[in-house]
Each structure stands twice: as structure tokens, then as C-alpha cells.
GUTOR-826410 format. One record per residue (C-alpha): x, y, z; residue in one letter. Coordinates in steps of 0.1 Angstrom, whole numbers, plus 2048, in hexadecimal, padded with zeros to 3 digits. Example, Ala and Ser with C-alpha at 12.3 -4.5 7.8 and 13.67 -1.06 7.14 Angstrom:
<nodes>
87B7D384Ea8897F5847s
</nodes>
This chain:
<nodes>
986F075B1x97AEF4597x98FED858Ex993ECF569x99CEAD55Bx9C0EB5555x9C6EBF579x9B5EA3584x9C8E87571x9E6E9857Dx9E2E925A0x9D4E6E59Fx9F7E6B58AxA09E7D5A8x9FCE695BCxA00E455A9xA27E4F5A5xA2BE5F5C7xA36E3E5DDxA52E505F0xA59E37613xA69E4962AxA8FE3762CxAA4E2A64AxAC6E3C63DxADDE3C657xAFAE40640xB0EE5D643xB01E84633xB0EE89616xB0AEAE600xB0AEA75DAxB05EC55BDxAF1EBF59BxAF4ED5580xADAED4562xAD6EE8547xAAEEF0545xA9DF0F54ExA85F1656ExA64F07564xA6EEE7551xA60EC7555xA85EC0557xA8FED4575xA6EECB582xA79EA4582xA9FEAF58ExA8DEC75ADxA7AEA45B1xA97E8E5B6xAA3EA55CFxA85EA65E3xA85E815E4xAADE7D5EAxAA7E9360CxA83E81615xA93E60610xAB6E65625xAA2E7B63DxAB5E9C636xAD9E86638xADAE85615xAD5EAD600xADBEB25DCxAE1EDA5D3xAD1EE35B2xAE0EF659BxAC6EFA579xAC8F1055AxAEBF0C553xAFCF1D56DxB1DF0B573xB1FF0754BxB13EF952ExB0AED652BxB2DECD523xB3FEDF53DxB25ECF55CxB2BEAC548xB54EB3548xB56EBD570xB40EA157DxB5AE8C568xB73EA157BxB62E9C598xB5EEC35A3xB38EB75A0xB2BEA05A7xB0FE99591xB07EAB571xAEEEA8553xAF0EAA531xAD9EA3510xADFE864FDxAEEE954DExB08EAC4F7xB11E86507xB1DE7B4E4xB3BE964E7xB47E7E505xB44E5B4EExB35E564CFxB1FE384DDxB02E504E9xAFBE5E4C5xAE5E404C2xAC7E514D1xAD2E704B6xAC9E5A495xAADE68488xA89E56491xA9FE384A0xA81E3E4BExA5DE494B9xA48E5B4D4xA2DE3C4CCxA41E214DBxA53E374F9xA47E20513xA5AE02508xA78E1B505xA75E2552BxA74E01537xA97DFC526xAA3E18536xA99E1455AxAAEE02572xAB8DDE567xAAADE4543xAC2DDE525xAC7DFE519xACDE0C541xAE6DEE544xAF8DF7521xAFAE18528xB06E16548xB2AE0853FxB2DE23520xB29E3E53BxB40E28555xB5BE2853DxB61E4C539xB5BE5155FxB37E5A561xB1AE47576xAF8E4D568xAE1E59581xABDE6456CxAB4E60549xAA1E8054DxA84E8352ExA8FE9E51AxA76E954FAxA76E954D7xA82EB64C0xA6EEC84AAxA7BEE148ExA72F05496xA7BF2247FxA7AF4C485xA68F5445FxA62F3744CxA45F2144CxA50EFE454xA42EDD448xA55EC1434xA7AEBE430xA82ED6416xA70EF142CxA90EF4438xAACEF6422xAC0F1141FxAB8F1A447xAD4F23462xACCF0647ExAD6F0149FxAE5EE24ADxAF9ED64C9xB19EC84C6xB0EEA74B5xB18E99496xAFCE8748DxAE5EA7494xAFCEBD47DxAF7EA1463xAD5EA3466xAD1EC645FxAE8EC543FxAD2EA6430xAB6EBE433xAC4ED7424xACBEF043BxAE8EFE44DxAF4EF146ExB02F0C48CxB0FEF44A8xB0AF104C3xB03F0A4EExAE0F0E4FAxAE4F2F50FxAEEF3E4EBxACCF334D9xAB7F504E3xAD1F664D9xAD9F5B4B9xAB4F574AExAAFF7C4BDxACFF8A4A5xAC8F71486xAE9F5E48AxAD0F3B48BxAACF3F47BxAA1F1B485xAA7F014A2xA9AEDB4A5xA90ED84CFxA75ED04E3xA54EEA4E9xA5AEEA50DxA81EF350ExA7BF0C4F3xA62F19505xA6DF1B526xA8EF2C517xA77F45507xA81F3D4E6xA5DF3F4D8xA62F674DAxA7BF644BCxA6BF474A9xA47F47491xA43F26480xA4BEFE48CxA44EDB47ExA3DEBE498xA5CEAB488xA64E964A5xA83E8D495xA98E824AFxA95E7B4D7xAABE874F2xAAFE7D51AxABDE9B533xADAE81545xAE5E86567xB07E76568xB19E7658BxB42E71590xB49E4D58DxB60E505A6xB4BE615BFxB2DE485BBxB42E2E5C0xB4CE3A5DFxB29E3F5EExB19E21604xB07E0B5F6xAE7E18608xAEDE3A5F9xAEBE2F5D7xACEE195D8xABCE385E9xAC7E4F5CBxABCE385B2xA9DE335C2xA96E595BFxAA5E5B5A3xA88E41591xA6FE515A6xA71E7459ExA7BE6A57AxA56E5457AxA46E73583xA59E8D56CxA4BE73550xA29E71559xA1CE92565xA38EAC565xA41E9E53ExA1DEA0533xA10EBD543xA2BED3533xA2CEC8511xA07ED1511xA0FEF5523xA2DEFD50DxA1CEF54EAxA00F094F3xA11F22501xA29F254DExA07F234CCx9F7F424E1xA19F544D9xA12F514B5xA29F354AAxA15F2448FxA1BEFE491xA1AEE6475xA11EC147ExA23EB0469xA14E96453xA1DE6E450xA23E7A42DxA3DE97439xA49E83455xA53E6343DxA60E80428xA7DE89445xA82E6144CxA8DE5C42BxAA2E7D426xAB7E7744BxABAE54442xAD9E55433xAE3E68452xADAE46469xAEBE32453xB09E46457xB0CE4A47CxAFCE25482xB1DE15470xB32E2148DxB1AE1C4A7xB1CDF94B6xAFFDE34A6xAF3DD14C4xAECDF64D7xAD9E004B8xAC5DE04BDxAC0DE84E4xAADE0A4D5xA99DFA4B7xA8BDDC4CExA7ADF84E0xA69E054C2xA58DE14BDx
</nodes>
């Protein structure tokens, strides 16, 4: 088999991020259910399968997480509501979905508050003992919640069924899907278009029958939901960035030893480490190529274009940012430094 450069770096990154050490665990089993929203395939449920792997390698089988991907217990908001419940245990949502549970996580929805360039700095503050992981931590504490992974998710692009898409006035007058947030539907009037607030599992359909003509996600989700088979054109907007959260009861984490939880959150950095750099990678390549090969034409966007949408969602960030508290909004910018 001849192995190409891509495979190559892949497994020396495997193998730099694969430091699994077998632990004592002699706690007692325990059986805990995550629910997550992305489809088979994913870099997402790849890092998810990985934190399950390592939860049972790590406890020795006493410790087993049941999967359940692709939305099957609900939507994001429904999987978010019962591990607040506590009929799960743990369950993940995007950013923007969180922001229907407290305002405070619309930070990471401003428009260009982050910037792929500097996403290094902005893992380090999220990773365990960082200042972002810290602040977090007590906004999803206070409504119950006990955040597990920062899952990447990545940053949104615009994608449209029949018009070509470039700068911001490519797409006024568009029908848009968003998710429940504010800030996003905000967005997508600045630019002119129309917002349709509408779950995930509907997209597909809705581009299919016409009821939405455009949608700002990632390549990869799109892609591995298939949506490329309804869409033609996209612009490399990058406009905002979004996590995939795993958020366990507060209640039920609480009540787990001690040893329990520093396994999990060991796994739970591991399998996120690799998920970032070679499950992350590897299918943003795969998915933009593979969107390209289905004949979706791709625009990158120019600094030009891409100042363009900075200064047309500003008013947008200065909106949402008034509410938000300013020292959070700092915690995100000193990342970007």
C-alpha cells in the first residue's frame, strides 16, 4: 500500500495524542448515556466514539458510556433539557442551541469575535483550568449542567441552493437557516436576507422543498448530512465558530467519586486532543473536497469581502455584546491576541 503524506502525518499525530495509561479504577461500574446530534462519519462522533473508548480502557470495562448520535433522543434542545432533567445523563449541544438555556453563551455567536488563525490560544483557555473552561463552568453549573467536552464543531460558511455567493449583499433577499439563536437571526437580517429558525433534522428537507434556499454551517456537517445534494454555490465566510458541548446532570456528576471524574475528564481531553488534531483536520479536507466533486462551486472569500461582512454584522456584535458580561467578552478576545 503506498502510504501518502496525509496518512502518514495522521498516524504520527495518532500516535503523539494517543497516551492512554491503563487506570487502577476500583470505584464502583457505573452505565452513563450521551446523546449528540452529528451524523455517522463526523469528526464529531468520531471524537464522542473516542471518549467512549477511553472511558472503558481507562476504568477497565467498570466504567461504559452508551452512544446515542444523529439525534436520536431529540434535537439538541430536547438531549440538553433531559440531561438537565436528569433522564440522561449527558447530552450535547452547539453553542448557538446552548444560548436558548442562558444568554451568556451567545458570546462565541458574535460575528468574527474568534478567527480560525489564532484557534490555538482559544483551545488553551478552554482546556481544563484555562479561563474560559473555569468561566464557563459556573454559567453551565448554574442552570444545572456540568460541562464534560468542548467538542470542535468549526467555523460556518454560507451555502446557497441557486445563487452564486461571494460578499454580503450576495445574499439579501435569501430564505436562511438558523438555529434558535438570536444573534444568528440578527445576523442574517443585517445581511439582508431572511432568517428561518428551523432544527437540524429539518434542513435537508427544507432545502429539498425550497422552504430555506441558504444555510451558514460547517463543510463537514453539511456534508455528512448530505446537504450538498440540495446545495450549488458557498462562500468560505467563516463568520462565526461553534463547539458541540457535552453537558452531564449537575446532580449526577456530583454524585460520582471523585476518581470517576478525574478519569472522565481525562478522556474527555484526550479524545477531544485527538478529535482536534487528526479527526478535525482530516475531515474538513474530505468534506470540502467531497462538496467540490459534487459540484458545489466554492468562493474563497477575499480580505476585501470578508472585511465587507465584519463591518455589515458589526452592529449585530455591538448589540448582543451590551448584554453580554464584558469581562467574558474579554476572556474570548485575549485569545485572538
Amino acid at each position: 500500500m503506498k502510504v501518502t503524506p496525509l496518512i502518514l502525518s495522521s498516524v504520527v499525530l495518532m500516535m503523539s495524542v494517543s497516551t492512554t495509561v491503563m487506570a487502577d479504577y476500583s470505584g464502583p461500574k457505573i452505565k452513563m448515556k450521551l446523546a449528540h446530534p452529528a451524523p455517522p462519519g463526523s469528526h464529531i462522533t468520531v471524537a464522542y466514539k473516542k471518549f467512549a473508548d477511553l472511558v472503558k480502557e481507562k476504568s477497565d470495562g467498570r466504567i461504559k458510556v452508551q452512544l446515542f448520535p444523529g439525534s436520536v433522543l431529540g434535537s439538541d434542545r430536547v438531549m440538553i433539557e433531559g440531561a438537565q432533567r436528569g433522564t440522561l445523563e449527558v447530552g450535547v449541544s452547539s453553542t448557538p442551541n446552548l444560548a436558548s438555556f442562558t444568554p451568556l453563551y451567545q458570546v462565541f455567536d458574535l460575528p468574527y469575535i474568534t478567527s480560525p488563525e489564532h484557534q490555538e490560544k482559544l483551545y488553551k483557555s478552554l482546556d481544563k483550568d484555562g479561563p474560559l473552561n473555569i468561566y464557563l463552568e459556573k454559567v453551565a453549573n448554574d442552570i444545572g449542567l456540568q460541562p464534560i467536552m468542548y467538542a470542535e464543531y468549526g467555523y460556518r460558511n454560507f451555502v446557497s441552493k441557486d445563487r452564486p455567493l461571494n460578499g454580503p449583499a450576495s445574499l439579501s433577499g435569501l430564505k436562511i437557516r438558523t438555529t434558535d439563536s438570536q444573534v444568528e437571526v440578527a445576523v442574517a437580517k443585517a445581511l439582508g436576507a431572511n432568517p428561518s429558525p428551523i432544527s437540524w433534522g429539518e434542513v435537508y428537507t427544507a432545502l429539498q422543498q425550497g422552504t430555506i434556499d441558504a444555510e451558514g454551517n460547517t463543510f463537514d456537517l453539511m456534508y455528512g448530512a448530505k446537504h450538498h445534494e440540495n446545495l450549488k454555490y458557498a462562500v468560505t465566510s467563516a463568520h462565526n465558530y461553534g463547539m458541540q458541548v457535552a453537558m452531564a446532570n449537575k446532580k449526577w456528576w456530583d454524585g460520582l467519586p471523585a476518581e470517576a471524574q478525574q478519569l472522565i475528564e481525562e478522556a474527555s481531553q484526550e479524545a477531544v486532543t485527538y478529535q482536534r488534531t487528526v479527526a478535525y483536520p482530516e475531515d474538513k479536507i474530505k468534506s470540502r473536497q467531497g462538496m467540490i466533486d459534487a459540484g458545489v462551486i466554492i468562493h474563497e472569500a477575499t480580505e476585501e469581502e470578508l472585511a465587507e461582512y465584519r463591518q455589515v454584522t458589526k452592529p449585530v456584535f455591538d448589540q448582543f455584546a451590551a448584554n453580554l458580561p464584558a469581562e467574558l467578552i474579554k476572556l474570548v478576545q485575549d485569545t485572538q491576541q
